[in-house]
C-alpha positions as CSV (number, residue, x, y, z in Angstrom):
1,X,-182.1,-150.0,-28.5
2,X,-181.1,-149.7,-24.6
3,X,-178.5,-147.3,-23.9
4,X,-175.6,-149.3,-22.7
5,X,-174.2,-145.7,-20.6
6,X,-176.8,-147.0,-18.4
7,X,-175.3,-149.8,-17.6
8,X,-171.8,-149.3,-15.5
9,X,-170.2,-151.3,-13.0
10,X,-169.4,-148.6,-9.9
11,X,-167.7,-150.3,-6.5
12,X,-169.5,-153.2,-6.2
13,X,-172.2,-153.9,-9.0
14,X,-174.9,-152.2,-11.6
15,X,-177.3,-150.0,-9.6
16,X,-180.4,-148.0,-11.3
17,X,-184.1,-147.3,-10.8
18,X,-186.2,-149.6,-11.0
19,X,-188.5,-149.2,-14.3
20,X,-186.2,-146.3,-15.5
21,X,-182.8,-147.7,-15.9
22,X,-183.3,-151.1,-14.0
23,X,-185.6,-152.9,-16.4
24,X,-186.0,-156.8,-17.7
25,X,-184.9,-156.1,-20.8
26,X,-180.7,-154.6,-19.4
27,X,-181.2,-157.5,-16.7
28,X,-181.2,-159.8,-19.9
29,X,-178.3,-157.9,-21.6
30,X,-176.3,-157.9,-17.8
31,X,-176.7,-161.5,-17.9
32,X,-176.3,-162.2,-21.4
33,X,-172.5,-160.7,-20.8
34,X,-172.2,-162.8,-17.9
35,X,-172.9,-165.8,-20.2
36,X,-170.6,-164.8,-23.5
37,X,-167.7,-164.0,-20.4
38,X,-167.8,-167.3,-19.0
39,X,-167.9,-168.6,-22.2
40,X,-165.2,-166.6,-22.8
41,X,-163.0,-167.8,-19.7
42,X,-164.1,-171.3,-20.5
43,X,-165.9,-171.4,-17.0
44,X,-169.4,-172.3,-18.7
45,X,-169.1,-175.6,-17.9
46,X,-169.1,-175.1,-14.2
47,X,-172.4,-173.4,-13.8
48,X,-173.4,-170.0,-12.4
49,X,-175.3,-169.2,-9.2
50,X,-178.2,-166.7,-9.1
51,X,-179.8,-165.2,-5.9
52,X,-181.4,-162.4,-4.9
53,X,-182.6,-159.8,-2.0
54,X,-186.1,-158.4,-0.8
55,X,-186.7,-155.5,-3.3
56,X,-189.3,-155.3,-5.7
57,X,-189.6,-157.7,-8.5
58,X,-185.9,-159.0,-7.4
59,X,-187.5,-162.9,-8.0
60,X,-188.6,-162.2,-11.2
61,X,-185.0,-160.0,-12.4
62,X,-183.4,-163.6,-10.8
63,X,-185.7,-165.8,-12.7
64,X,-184.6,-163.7,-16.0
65,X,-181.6,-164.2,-15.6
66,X,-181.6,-167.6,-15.3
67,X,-183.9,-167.8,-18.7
68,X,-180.5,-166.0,-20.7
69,X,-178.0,-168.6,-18.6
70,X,-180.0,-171.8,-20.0
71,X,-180.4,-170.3,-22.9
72,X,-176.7,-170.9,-23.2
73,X,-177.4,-174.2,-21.8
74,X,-175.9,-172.9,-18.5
75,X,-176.8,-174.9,-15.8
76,X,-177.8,-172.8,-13.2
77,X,-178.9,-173.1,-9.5
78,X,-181.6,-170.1,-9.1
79,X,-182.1,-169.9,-5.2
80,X,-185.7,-170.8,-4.3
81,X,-186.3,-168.1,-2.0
82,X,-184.7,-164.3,-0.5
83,X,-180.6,-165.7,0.0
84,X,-177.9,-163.0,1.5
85,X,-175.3,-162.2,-1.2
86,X,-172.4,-164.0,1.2
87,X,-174.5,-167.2,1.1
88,X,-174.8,-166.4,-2.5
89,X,-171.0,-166.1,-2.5
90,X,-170.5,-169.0,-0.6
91,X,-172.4,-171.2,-2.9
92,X,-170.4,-170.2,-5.5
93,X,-167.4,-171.8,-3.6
94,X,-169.0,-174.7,-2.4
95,X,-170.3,-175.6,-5.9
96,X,-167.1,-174.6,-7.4
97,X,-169.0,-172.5,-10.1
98,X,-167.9,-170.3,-13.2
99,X,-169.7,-167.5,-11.8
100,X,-172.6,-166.1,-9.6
101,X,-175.1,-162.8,-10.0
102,X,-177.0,-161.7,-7.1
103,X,-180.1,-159.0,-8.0
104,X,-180.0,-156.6,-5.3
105,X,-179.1,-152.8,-4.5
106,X,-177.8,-153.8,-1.2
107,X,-178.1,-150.8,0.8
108,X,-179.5,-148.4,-1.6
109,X,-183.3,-147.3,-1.6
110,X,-186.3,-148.9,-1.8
111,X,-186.6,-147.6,-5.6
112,X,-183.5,-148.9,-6.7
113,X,-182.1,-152.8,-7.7
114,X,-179.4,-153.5,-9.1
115,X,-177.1,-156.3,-10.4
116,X,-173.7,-157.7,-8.7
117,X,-171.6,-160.5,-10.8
118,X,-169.3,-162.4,-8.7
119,X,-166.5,-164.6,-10.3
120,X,-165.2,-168.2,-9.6
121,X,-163.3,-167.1,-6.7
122,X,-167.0,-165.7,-4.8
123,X,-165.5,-162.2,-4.3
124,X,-166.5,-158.6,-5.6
125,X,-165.4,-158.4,-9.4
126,X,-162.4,-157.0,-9.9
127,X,-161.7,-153.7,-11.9
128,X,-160.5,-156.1,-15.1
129,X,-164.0,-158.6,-14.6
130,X,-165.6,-155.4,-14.8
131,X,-164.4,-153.8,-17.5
132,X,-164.4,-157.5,-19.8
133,X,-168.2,-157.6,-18.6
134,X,-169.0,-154.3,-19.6
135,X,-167.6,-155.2,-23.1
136,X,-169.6,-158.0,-23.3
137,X,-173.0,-156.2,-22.6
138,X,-172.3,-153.5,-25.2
139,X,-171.8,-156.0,-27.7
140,X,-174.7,-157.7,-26.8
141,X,-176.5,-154.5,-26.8
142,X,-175.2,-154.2,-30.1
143,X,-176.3,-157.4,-31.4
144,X,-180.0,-156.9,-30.4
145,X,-180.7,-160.4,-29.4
146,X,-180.0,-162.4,-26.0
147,X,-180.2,-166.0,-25.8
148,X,-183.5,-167.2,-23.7
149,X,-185.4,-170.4,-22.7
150,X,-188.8,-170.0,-20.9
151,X,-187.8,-171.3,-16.9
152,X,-190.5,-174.2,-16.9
153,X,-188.6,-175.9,-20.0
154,X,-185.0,-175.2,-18.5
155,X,-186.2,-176.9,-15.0
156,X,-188.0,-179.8,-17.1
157,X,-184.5,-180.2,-18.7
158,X,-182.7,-179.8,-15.7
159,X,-180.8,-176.9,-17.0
160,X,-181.8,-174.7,-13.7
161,X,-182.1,-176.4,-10.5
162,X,-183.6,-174.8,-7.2
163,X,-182.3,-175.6,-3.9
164,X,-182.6,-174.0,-1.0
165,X,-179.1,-172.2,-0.1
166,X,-178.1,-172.3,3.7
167,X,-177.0,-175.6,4.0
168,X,-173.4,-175.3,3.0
169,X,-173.0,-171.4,4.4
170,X,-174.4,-172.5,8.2
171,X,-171.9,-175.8,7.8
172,X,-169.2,-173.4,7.2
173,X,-169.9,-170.7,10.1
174,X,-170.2,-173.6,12.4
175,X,-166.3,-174.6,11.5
176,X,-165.1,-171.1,11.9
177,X,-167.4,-170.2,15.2
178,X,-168.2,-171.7,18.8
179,X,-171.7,-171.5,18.0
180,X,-172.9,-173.8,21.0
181,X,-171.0,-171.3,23.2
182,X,-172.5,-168.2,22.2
183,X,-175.7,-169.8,22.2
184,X,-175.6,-170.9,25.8
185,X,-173.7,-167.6,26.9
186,X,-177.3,-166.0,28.2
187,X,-176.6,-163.1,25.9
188,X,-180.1,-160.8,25.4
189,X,-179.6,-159.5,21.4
190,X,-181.3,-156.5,19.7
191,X,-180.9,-157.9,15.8
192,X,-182.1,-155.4,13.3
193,X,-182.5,-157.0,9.4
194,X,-183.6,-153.9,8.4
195,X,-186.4,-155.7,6.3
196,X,-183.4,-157.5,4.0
197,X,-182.4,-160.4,3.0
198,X,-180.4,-161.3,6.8
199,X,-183.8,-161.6,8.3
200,X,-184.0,-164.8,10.5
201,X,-180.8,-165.7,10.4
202,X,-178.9,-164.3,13.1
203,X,-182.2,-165.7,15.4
204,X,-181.6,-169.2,13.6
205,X,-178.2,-169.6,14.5
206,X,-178.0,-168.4,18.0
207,X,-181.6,-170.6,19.0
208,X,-182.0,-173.3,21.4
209,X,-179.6,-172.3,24.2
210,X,-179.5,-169.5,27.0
211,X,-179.5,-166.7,24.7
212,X,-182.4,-164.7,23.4
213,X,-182.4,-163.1,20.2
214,X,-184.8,-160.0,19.7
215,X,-185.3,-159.6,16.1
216,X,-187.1,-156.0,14.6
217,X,-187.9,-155.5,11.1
218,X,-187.3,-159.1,10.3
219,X,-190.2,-159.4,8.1
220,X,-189.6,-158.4,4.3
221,X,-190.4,-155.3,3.0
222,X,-189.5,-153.7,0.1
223,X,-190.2,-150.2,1.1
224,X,-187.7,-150.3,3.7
225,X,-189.8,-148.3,5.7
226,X,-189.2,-146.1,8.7
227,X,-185.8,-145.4,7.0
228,X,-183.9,-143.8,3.8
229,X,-182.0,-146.8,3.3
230,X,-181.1,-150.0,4.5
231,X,-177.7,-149.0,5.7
232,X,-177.0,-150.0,9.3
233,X,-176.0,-146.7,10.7
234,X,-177.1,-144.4,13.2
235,X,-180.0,-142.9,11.6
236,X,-181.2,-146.1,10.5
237,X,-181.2,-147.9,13.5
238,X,-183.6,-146.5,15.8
239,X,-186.0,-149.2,16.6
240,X,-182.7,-151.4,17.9
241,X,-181.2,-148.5,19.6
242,X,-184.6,-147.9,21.8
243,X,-184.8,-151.4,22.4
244,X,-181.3,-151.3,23.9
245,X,-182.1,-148.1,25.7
246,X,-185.0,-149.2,27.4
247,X,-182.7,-151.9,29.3
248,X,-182.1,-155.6,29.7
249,X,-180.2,-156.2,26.2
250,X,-176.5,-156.5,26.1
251,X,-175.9,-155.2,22.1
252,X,-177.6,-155.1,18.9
253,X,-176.5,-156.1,15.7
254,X,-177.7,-155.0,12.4
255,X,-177.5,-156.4,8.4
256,X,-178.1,-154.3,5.8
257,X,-180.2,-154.8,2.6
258,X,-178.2,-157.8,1.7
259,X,-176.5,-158.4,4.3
260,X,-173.1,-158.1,3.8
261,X,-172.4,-155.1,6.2
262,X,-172.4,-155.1,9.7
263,X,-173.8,-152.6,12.3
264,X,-173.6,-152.6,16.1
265,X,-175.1,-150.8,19.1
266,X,-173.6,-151.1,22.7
267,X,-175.7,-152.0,25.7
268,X,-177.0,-148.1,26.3
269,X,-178.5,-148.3,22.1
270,X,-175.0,-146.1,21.3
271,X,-173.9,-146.7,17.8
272,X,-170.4,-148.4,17.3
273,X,-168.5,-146.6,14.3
274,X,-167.8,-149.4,11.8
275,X,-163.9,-147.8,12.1
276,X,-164.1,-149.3,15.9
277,X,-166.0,-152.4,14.6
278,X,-163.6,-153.6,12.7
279,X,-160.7,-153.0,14.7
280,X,-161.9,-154.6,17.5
281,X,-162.9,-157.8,15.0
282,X,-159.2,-157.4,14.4
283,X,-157.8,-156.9,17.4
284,X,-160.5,-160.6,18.6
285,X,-158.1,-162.3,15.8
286,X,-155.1,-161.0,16.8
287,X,-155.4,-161.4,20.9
288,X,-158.4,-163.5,21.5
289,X,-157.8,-166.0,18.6
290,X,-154.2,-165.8,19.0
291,X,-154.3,-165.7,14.7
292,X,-151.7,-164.5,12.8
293,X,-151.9,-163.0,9.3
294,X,-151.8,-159.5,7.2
295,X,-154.7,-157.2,7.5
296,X,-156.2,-155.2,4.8
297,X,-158.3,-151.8,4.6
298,X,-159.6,-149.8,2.5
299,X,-158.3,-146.1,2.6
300,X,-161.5,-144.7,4.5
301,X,-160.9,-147.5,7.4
302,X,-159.2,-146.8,10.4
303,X,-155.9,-145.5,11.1
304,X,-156.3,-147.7,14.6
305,X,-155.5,-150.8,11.9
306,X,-152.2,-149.4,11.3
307,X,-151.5,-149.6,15.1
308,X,-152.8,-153.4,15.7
309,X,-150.8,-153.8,12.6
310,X,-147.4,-152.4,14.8
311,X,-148.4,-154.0,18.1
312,X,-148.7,-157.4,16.7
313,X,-146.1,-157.3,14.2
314,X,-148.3,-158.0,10.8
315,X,-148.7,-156.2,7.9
316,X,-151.1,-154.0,7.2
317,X,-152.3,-153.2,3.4
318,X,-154.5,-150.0,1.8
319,X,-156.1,-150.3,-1.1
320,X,-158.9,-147.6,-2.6
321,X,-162.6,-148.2,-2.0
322,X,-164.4,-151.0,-2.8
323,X,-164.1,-154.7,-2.5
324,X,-163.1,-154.9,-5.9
325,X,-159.9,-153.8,-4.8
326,X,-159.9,-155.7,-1.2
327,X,-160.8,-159.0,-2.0
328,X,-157.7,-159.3,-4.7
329,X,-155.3,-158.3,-1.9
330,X,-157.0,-160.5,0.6
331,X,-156.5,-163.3,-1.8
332,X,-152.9,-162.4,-2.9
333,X,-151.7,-161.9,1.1
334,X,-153.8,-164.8,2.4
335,X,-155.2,-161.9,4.9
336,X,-156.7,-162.7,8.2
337,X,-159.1,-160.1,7.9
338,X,-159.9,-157.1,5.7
339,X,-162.5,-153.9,5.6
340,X,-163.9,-151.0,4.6
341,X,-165.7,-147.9,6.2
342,X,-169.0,-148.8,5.2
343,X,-169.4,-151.7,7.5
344,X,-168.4,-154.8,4.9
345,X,-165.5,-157.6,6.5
346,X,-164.3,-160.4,5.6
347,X,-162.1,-163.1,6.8
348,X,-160.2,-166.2,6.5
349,X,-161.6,-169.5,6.4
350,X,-164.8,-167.6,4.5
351,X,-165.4,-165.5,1.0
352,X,-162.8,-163.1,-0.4
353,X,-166.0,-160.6,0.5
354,X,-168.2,-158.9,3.1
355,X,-170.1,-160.7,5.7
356,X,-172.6,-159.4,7.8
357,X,-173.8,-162.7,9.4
358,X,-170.3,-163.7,9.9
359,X,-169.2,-160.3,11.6
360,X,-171.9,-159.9,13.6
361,X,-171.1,-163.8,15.0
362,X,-167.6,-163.4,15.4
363,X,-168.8,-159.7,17.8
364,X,-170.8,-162.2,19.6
365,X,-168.0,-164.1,20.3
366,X,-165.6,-161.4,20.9
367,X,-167.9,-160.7,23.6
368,X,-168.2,-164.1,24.8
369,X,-164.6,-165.1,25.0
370,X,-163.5,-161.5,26.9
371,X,-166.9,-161.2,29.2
372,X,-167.1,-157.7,28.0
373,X,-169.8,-156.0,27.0
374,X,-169.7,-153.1,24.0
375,X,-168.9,-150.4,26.0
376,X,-165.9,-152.3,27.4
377,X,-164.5,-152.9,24.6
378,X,-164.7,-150.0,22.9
379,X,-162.5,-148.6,25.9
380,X,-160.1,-151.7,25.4
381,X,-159.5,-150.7,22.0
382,X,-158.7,-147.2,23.7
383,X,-156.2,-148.6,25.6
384,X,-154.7,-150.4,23.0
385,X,-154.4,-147.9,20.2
386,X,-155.3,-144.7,21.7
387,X,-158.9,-142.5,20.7
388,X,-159.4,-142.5,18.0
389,X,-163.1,-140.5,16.5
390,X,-164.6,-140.6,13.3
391,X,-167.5,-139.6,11.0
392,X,-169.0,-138.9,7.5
393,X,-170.8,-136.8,5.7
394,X,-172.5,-137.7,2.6
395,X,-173.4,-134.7,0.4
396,X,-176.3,-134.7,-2.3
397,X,-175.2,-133.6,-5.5
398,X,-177.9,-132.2,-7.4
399,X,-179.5,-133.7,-11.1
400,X,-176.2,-133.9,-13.4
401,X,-173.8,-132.1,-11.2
402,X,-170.6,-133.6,-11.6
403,X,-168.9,-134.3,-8.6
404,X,-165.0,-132.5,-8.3
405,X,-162.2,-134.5,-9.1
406,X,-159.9,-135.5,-6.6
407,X,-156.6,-133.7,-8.7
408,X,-159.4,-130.5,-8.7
409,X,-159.5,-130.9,-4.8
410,X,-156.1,-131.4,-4.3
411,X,-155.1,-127.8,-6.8
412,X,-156.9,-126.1,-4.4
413,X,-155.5,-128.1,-0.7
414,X,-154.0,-125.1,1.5
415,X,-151.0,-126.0,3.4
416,X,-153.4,-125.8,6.4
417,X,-156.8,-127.0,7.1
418,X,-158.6,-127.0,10.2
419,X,-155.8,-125.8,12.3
420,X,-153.8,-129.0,11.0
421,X,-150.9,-129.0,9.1
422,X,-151.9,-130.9,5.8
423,X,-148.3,-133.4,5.3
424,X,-149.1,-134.8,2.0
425,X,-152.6,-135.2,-0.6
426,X,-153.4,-138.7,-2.0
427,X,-154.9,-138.8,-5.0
428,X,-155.9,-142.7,-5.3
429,X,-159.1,-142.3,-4.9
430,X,-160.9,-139.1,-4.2
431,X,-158.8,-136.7,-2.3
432,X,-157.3,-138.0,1.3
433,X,-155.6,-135.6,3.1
434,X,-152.9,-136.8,5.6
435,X,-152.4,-134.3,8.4
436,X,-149.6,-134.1,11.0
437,X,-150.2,-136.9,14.2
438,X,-151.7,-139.2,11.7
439,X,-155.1,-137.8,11.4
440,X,-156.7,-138.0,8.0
441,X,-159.9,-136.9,5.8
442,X,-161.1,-137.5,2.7
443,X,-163.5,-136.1,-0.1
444,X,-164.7,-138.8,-2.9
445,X,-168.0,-139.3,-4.8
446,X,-169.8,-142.3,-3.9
447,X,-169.6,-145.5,-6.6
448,X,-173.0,-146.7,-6.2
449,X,-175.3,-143.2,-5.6
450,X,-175.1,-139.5,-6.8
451,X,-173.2,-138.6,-3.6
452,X,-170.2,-136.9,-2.4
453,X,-168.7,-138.7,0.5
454,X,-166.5,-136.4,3.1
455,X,-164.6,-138.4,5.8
456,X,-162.6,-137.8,8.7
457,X,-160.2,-139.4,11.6
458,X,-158.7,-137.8,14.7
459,X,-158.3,-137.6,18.5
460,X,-161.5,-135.8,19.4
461,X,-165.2,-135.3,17.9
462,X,-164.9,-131.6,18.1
463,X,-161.8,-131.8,15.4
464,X,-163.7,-134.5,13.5
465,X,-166.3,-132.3,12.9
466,X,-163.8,-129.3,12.2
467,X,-161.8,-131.6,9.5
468,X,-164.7,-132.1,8.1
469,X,-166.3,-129.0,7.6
470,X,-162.9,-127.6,6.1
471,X,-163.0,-130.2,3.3
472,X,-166.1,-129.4,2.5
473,X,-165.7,-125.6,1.6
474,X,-162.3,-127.1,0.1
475,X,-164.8,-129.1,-2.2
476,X,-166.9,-126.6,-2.9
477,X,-169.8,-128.4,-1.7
């Protein structure tokens, strides 16, 4: 019998090895709770949506899944080819679904998958979806049994359709964006799919004008090769960043594995921190857009938030990490935007959930309606908010360790740390230190890999790097 410890929801999804953990037979079980829960909520009737990313055998995992949901005499629209979990998402909306699962590992290695369930309002499950879900696979687990119908007969019954997704997400992004004029704005564009499931896109929507998109690693490949991961960060992001370096492009924009984060690169191939990315997405609401509305971050987003948030007189709301936690808020405020350090935004008018197409369009734009290029408004955002530097360190913990709890970390906080005076420790999530002048770090583990995640904010690279290396030792790591 599977071991249903295996099988846990972290910040966004089930993630495991593929063949150890991540096999056909706990795909069944993960969808099999999906099933009994919308049976459950009495959201059956309204279908479920099932895409799925570039990796390995992520098809077939999509196709099982779909087997279990007409087994329950679900009917099911399994996407006919590679669909971006916010088109996914969106689908979900536009179909007015029960429910949607999207097979992928978004930005985790090439040897992983993993399983995301999205509920009827096309956001990240919440920390109450997860936990009924969970119960709902360990019972089937329990039972031994899922229900299952071979995918020919479902289709010849019309129990699982397969259309091709796009349609209604591209109608949508043309009502929220001046496509025509960021195609005609004679923009040259480094985009970088990193071999995911964003490949094409970007190039799709932004053809037939003035513009030129130059796409790299467009093709899919699920070795994600010439990288560790498909996360759009610096590292990562070479091949875009010597494009850019080599002259004649004015920024490049990377998706990750799914593509619902967002990474840029200014004109000179520099990387734009995702902290400075999504403030300046903010601040294109809240000056270029004239828009009004709250703002919401996560607690490893930017400080520089809080600021817009004074300036323009809205309110700004933290929540701990994840967009399990976002999305409810974004919902709850009616937010005009909301983010999190790992480069996933969303906003009004869209999904309760990250974007990556959609951020990198509405840069574009930002772009396009200011004349500036990335540099530029980097220093704009200076001049708004003051400098503000940032950076992470991710720490490998080894086989088993267990990372320190945040209550452990904070026991042990001295009243100073890097030459700072350490005001007050949040224990939320991890362990967030709040030092005097605002600056901040943090020490967490990671939700989705065996990782300790150290983080830091303040007024110059040098103390960045101090912060961080204080919290570290603090860690014991």
């Amino acid at each position: 019998m599977p071991d249903t410890n295996v099988i846990k929801f972290g910040t966004d999804g089930w993630r495991a090895l593929i063949a150890r953990d991540y096999t056909f037979a706990n795909v069944r079980y993960c969808a099999e709770g999906v099933c009994r829960l919308l049976r459950e909520q009495g959201l059956a009737g309204r279908g479920l949506v099932i895409g799925h990313d570039t990796r390995y055998g992520s098809a077939d995992f999509a196709a099982e899944a779909a087997q279990v949901a007409a087994g329950h005499g679900i009917h099911t629209y399994l996407f006919d080819r590679v669909t971006p979990t916010p088109v996914t998402s969106y689908n979900l909306l536009h179909r007015k679904a029960g429910g949607g699962i999207v097979i992928t590992a978004s930005h985790n290695s090439g040897a992983w998958n993993g399983f995301k369930y999205k509920p009827e309002y096309a956001g990240s499950a919440s920390p109450e979806v997860t936990a009924a879900l969970e119960g709902h696979i360990t019972d089937a687990v329990r039972d031994g049994a899922t229900k299952w119908m071979p995918l020919a007969e479902a289709r010849a019954k019309q129990l699982v359709e397969m259309p091709a997704p796009a349609g209604p997400y591209l109608a949508n992004l043309a009502r929220i964006l001046d496509l025509d004029g960021m195609r005609n704005a004679g923009l040259r564009i480094v985009v970088d799919s990193m071999h995911g499931a964003g490949g094409g896109y970007l190039a799709g929507l932004l053809y037939g004008g003035s513009t030129r998109v130059t796409e790299v690693r467009g093709e899919p490949d699920p070795l994600f090769p010439g990288m560790g991961q498909p996360e759009p960060i610096t590292q990562n992001l070479w091949p875009a960043s010597a494009a850019l370096r080599g002259g004649g492009h004015d920024v490049g924009l990377a998706t990750d594995g799914d593509a619902d984060r967002l990474g840029v690169l200014g004109e000179r191939g520099e990387f734009i921190t995702t902290l400075q990315t999504f403030s300046l997405l903010a601040l294109h609401y809240l000056e270029v857009r004239k828009e009004r509305g709250p703002l919401v971050r996560s607690l490893t987003q930017s400080a520089m938030l809080d600021r817009l948030g004074e300036r323009y007189g809205v309110p700004v709301h933290v929540t701990p990490v994840g967009f399990k936690y976002v999305g409810p808020v974004m919902m709850r405020e009616d937010a005009l935007a909301a983010g999190e350090e790992s480069g996933g935004y969303a906003f009004r008018g869209n999904i309760p959930e990250r974007d990556g197409i959609l951020s990198a369009l509405l840069f574009l734009e930002l772009m396009v309606r200011t004349g500036k290029r990335p540099s530029e408004l980097v220093r704009w955002l200076d001049e708004v908010v003051g400098p503000h530097f940032y950076d992470r360190w991710d720490v490998r913990l080894g086989d088993g360790a267990k990372p320190p709890t945040g209550k452990a970390i904070a026991e042990k906080a001295p009243n100073e740390l890097a030459g700072l005076k350490v005001e007050r420790v949040d224990t939320t999530d991890g362990a967030r230190f709040i030092f005097e002048r605002g600056f901040w770090g943090l020490v967490r583990p990671s939700g989705t890999e065996p990782l300790l995640r150290i983080y830091a904010e303040a007024d110059s690279p040098d103390r960045v790097k101090r912060i961080l290396g204080a919290l570290r030792e603090t860690a014991g790591a």
